[in-house]
C-alpha positions as semicolon CSV with decimal commas, in nm:
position;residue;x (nm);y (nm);z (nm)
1;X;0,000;0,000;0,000
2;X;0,108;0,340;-0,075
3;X;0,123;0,689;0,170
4;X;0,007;0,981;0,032
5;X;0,008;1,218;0,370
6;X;0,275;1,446;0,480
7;X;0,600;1,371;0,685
8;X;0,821;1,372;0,365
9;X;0,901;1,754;0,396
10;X;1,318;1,818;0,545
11;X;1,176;2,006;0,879
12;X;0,969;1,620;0,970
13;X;1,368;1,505;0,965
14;X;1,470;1,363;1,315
15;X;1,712;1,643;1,402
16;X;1,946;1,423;1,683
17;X;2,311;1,374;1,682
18;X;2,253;1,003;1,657
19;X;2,025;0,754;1,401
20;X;1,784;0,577;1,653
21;X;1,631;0,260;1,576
22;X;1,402;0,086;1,819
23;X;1,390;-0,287;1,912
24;X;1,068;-0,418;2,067
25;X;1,192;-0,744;2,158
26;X;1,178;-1,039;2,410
27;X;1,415;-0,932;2,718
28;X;1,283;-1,193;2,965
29;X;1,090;-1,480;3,020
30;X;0,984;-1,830;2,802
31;X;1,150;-1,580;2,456
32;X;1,455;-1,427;2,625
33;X;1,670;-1,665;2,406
34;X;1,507;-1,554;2,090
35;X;1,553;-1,146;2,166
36;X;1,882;-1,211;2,251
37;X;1,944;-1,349;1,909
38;X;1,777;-1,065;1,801
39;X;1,951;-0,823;1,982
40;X;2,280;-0,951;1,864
41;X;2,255;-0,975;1,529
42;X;2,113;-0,623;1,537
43;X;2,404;-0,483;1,771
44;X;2,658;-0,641;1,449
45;X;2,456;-0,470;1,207
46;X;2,508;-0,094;1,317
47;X;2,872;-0,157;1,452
48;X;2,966;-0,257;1,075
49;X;2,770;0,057;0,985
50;X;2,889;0,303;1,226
51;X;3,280;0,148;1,107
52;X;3,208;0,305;0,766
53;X;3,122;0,649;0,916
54;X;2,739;0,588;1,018
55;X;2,510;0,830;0,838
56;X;2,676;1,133;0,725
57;X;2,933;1,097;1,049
58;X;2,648;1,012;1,301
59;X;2,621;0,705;1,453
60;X;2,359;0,495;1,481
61;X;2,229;0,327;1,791
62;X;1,958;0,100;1,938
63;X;1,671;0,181;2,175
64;X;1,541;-0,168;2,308
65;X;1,247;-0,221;2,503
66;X;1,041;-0,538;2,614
67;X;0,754;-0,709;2,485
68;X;0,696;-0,893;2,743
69;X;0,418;-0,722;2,836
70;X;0,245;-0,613;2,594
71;X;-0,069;-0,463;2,708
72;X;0,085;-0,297;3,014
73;X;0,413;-0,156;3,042
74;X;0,506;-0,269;2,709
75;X;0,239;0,042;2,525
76;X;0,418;0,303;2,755
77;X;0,727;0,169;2,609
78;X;0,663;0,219;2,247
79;X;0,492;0,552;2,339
80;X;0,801;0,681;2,503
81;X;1,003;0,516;2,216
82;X;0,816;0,682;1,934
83;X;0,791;1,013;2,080
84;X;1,012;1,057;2,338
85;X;1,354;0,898;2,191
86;X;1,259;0,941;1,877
87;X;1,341;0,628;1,693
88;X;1,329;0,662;1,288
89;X;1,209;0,262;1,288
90;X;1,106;0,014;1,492
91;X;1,186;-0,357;1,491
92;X;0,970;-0,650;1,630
93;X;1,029;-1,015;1,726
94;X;0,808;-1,320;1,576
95;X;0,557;-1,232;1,862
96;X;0,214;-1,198;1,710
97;X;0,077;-0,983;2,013
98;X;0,361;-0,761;2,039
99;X;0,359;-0,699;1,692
100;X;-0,012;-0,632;1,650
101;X;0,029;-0,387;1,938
102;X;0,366;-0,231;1,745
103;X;0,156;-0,167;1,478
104;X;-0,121;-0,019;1,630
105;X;0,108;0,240;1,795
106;X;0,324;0,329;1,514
107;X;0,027;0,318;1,289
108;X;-0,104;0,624;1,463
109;X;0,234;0,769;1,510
110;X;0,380;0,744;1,159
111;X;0,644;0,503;1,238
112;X;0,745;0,225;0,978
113;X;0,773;-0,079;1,153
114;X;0,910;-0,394;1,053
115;X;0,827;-0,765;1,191
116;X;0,960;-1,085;1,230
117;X;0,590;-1,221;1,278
118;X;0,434;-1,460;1,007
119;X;0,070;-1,341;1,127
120;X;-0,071;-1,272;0,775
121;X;-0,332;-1,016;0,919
122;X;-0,023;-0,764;0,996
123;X;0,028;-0,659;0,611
124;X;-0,344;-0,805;0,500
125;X;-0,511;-0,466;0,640
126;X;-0,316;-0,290;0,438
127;X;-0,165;-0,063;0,645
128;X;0,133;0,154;0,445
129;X;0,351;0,142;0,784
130;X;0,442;-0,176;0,822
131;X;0,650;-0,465;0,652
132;X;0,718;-0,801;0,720
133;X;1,074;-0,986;0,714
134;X;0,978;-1,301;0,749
135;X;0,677;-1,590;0,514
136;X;0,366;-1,548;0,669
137;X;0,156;-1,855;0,769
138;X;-0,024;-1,840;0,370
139;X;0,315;-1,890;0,263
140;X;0,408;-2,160;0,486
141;X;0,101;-2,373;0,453
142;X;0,179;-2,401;0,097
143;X;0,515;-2,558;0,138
144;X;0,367;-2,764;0,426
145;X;0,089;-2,917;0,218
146;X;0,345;-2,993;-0,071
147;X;0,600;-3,172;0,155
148;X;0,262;-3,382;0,355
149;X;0,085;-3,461;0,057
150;X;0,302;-3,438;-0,286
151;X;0,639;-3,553;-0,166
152;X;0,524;-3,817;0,171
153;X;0,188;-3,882;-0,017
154;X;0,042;-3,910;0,301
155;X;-0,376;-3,908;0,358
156;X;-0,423;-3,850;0,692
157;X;-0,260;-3,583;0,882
158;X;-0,334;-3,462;1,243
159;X;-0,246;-3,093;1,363
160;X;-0,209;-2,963;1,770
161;X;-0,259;-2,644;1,737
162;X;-0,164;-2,498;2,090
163;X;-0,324;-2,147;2,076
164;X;-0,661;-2,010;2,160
165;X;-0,992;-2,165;1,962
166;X;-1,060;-1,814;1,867
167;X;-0,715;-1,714;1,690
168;X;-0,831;-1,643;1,348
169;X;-0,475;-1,670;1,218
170;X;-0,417;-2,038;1,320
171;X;-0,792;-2,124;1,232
172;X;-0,721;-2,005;0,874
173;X;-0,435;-2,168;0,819
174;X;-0,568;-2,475;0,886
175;X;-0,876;-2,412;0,708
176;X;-0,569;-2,341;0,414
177;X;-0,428;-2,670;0,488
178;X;-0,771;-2,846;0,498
179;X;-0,867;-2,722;0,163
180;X;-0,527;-2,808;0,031
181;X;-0,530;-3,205;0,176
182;X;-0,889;-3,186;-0,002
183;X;-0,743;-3,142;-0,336
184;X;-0,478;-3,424;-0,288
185;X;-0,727;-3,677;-0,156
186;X;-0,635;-3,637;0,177
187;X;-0,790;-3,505;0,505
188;X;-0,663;-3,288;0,783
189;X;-0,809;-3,276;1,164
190;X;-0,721;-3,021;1,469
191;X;-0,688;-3,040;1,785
192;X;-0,751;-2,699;1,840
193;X;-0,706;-2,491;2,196
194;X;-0,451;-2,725;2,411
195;X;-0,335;-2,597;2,714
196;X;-0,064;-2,859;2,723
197;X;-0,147;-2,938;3,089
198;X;-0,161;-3,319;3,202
199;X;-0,553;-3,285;3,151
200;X;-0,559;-3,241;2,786
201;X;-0,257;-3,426;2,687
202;X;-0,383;-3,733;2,830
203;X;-0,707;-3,673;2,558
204;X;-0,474;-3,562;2,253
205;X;-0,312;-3,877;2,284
206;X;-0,585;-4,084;2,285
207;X;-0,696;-3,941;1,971
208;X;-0,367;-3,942;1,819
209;X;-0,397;-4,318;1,891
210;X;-0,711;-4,405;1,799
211;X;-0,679;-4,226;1,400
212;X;-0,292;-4,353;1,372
213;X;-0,180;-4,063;1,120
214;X;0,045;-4,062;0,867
215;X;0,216;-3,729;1,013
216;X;0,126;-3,533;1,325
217;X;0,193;-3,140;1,260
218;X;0,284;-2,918;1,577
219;X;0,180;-2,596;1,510
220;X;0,312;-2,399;1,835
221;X;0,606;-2,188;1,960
222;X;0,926;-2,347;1,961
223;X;0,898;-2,383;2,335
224;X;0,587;-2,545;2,340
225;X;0,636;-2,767;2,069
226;X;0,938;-2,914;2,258
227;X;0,697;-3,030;2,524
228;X;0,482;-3,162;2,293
229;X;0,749;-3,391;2,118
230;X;0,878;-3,507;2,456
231;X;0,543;-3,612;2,568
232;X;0,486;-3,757;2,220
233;X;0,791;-3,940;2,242
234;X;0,723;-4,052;2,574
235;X;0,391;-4,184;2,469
236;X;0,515;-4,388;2,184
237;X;0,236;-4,220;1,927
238;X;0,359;-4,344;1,575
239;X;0,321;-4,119;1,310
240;X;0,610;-3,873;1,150
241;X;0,632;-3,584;1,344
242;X;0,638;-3,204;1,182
243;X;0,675;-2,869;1,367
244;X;0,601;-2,536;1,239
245;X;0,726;-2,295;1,490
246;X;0,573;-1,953;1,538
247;X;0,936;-1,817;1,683
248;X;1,293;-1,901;1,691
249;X;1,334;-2,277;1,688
250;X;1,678;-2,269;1,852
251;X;1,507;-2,484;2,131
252;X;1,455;-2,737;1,915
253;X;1,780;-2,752;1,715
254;X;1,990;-2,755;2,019
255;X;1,774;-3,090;2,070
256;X;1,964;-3,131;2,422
257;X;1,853;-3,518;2,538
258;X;1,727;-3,594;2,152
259;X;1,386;-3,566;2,157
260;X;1,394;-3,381;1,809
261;X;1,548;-3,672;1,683
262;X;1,415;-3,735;1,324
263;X;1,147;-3,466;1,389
264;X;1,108;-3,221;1,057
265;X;1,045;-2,859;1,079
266;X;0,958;-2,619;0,847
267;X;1,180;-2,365;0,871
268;X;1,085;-1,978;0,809
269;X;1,357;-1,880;0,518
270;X;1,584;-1,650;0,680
271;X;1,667;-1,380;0,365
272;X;1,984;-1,290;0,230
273;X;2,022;-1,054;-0,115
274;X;2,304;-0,985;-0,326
275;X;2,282;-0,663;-0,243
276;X;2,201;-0,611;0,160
277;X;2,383;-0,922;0,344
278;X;2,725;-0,869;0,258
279;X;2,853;-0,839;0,607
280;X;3,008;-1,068;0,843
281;X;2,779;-1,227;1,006
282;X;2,900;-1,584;1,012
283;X;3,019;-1,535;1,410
284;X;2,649;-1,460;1,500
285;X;2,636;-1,799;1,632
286;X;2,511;-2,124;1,511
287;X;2,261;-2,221;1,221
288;X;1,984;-2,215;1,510
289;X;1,994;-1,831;1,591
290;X;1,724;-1,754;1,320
291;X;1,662;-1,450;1,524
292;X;2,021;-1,347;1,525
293;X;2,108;-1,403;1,176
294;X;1,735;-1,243;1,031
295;X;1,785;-0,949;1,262
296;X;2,144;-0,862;1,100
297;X;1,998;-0,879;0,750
298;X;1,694;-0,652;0,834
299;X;1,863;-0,350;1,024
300;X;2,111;-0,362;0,694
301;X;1,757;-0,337;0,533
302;X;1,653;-0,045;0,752
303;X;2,017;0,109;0,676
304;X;2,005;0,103;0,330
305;X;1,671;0,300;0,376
306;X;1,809;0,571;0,576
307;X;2,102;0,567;0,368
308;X;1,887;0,723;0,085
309;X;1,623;0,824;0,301
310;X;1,770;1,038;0,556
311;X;1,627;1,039;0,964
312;X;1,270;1,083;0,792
313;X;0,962;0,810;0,860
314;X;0,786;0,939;0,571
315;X;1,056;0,901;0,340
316;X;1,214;0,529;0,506
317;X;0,873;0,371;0,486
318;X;0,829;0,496;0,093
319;X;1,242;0,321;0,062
320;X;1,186;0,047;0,268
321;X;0,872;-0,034;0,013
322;X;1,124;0,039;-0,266
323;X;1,384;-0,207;-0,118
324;X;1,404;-0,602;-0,273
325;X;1,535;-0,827;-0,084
């Protein structure tokens, strides 16, 4: 979608001694691990930038703030970030909630904002603000239904969803899915709204048992699904076993006492262009830090905005729509 209001105009510039852009990012809790990726590969980004002089001689920096609360102390954060420290960006993790809230904010602010989320109701609204770094679920259903069906030819296929009945981003992707199995002669079920308490589990894999299919699909965060594969294991449910994270996946590559064993994942493509990720980023850590390695390569995008840009919003989000990558 395209902007046609005002903020383009040299006196909207951010007139600081320093390039701001803000990170809105995991800094405790179950996602700590996957903001501190973030956070890294970020922190490599700008010191490679502010080697070759920064923008016009100033340097830029980071303003980070938590997520982890993201309908309390979380909106006085992005407030104060916005308008207070005057960031010319900001930069979200996977979180759906965090980023829904990030573009809320910045929406009414005038602040392009770029996510790591694969909600596909962030950039279906069309809101000219933000962008997305990262395949949304419509994307990744696609792949997922040519892998289950086309290359495993398998027929029946069971998916734990572990998020809220009412989420209308997991429900349509597995509506997606469903009408995709349809097509190839197969058939798709849910198991919609698990807590992942003792309660439930003890029900899920029952009817795991009882339907014996071809391929059980976790569709959870990378924490979550890790409990679900140990308890899977533990119950000896047959079936091949396929996780689509909503986060960083680290978790589950680090696969610690090997209950990812022989478990695939669909993997969210981490980007890299000709023409942004020329850096060196190869000490950001191992293959697992998705969140590292995406974050590097998306502040070089925001970089290259400013570069030709300037400290403008206006003028970023109209490059950062401009940009390929």
């Amino acid at each position: 979608p395209t902007y046609a209001g005002p903020g383009r105009e040299p006196e909207m510039d951010l007139a600081l001694a320093e390039i701001r852009i803000g990170l809105f990012i995991p800094t405790e809790g179950p996602r700590e691990q996957e903001g501190q990726g973030i956070l890294r590969g970020a922190q490599q980004a700008i010191q490679e930038a502010n080697e070759r002089g920064g923008y016009r001689g100033k340097p830029f920096t980071l303003v980070v703030r938590s997520d982890s609360q993201p309908w309390g102390r979380a909106t006085n954060d992005l407030v104060k970030m916005i308008y207070e420290e005057a960031v010319v960006a900001i930069m979200t993790s996977s979180d759906r909630g965090a980023s829904h809230l990030a573009e809320q904010v910045a929406t009414k602010a005038q602040v392009p904002v770029l996510t790591f989320s694969n909600d596909p109701s962030l950039t279906q609204t069309n809101i000219p603000w933000i962008y997305r770094f990262a395949g949304d679920d419509s994307a990744q259903v696609k792949i997922l239904a040519q892998y289950l069906f086309e290359r495993r030819r398998l027929r029946n296929v069971f998916v734990l969803a572990v998020s809220p009945a009412n989420n209308p981003a997991i429900g349509g992707t597995v509506a997606a899915l469903k009408r995709l199995a349809s097509l190839a002669g197969a058939s798709v079920s849910l198991l919609p709204a698990m807590s992942g308490e003792a309660g439930d589990w003890e029900d899920v894999v029952s009817a795991v048992s009882r339907a014996r299919p071809g391929a059980i699909v976790l569709w959870a965060s990378a924490a979550r699904s890790a409990t679900m594969l140990r308890r899977l294991r533990h119950a000896k449910v047959s079936g091949e076993l396929v996780v689509v994270t909503q986060d960083d996946p680290t978790i589950l590559l680090e696969n610690k006492d090997g209950f990812a064993e022989g478990v695939t994942m669909l993997w969210k493509a981490v980007p890299h262009s000709d023409t942004v990720s020329q850096g060196r980023s190869g000490h950001l850590g191992a293959t697992a830090d998705m969140g590292g390695r995406t974050a590097y390569d998306a502040v070089r995008v925001l970089l290259a905005g400013i570069d030709k840009a300037g400290p403008n919003r206006a003028r970023l989000r109209d490059e950062l729509a401009r940009i390929h990558f």
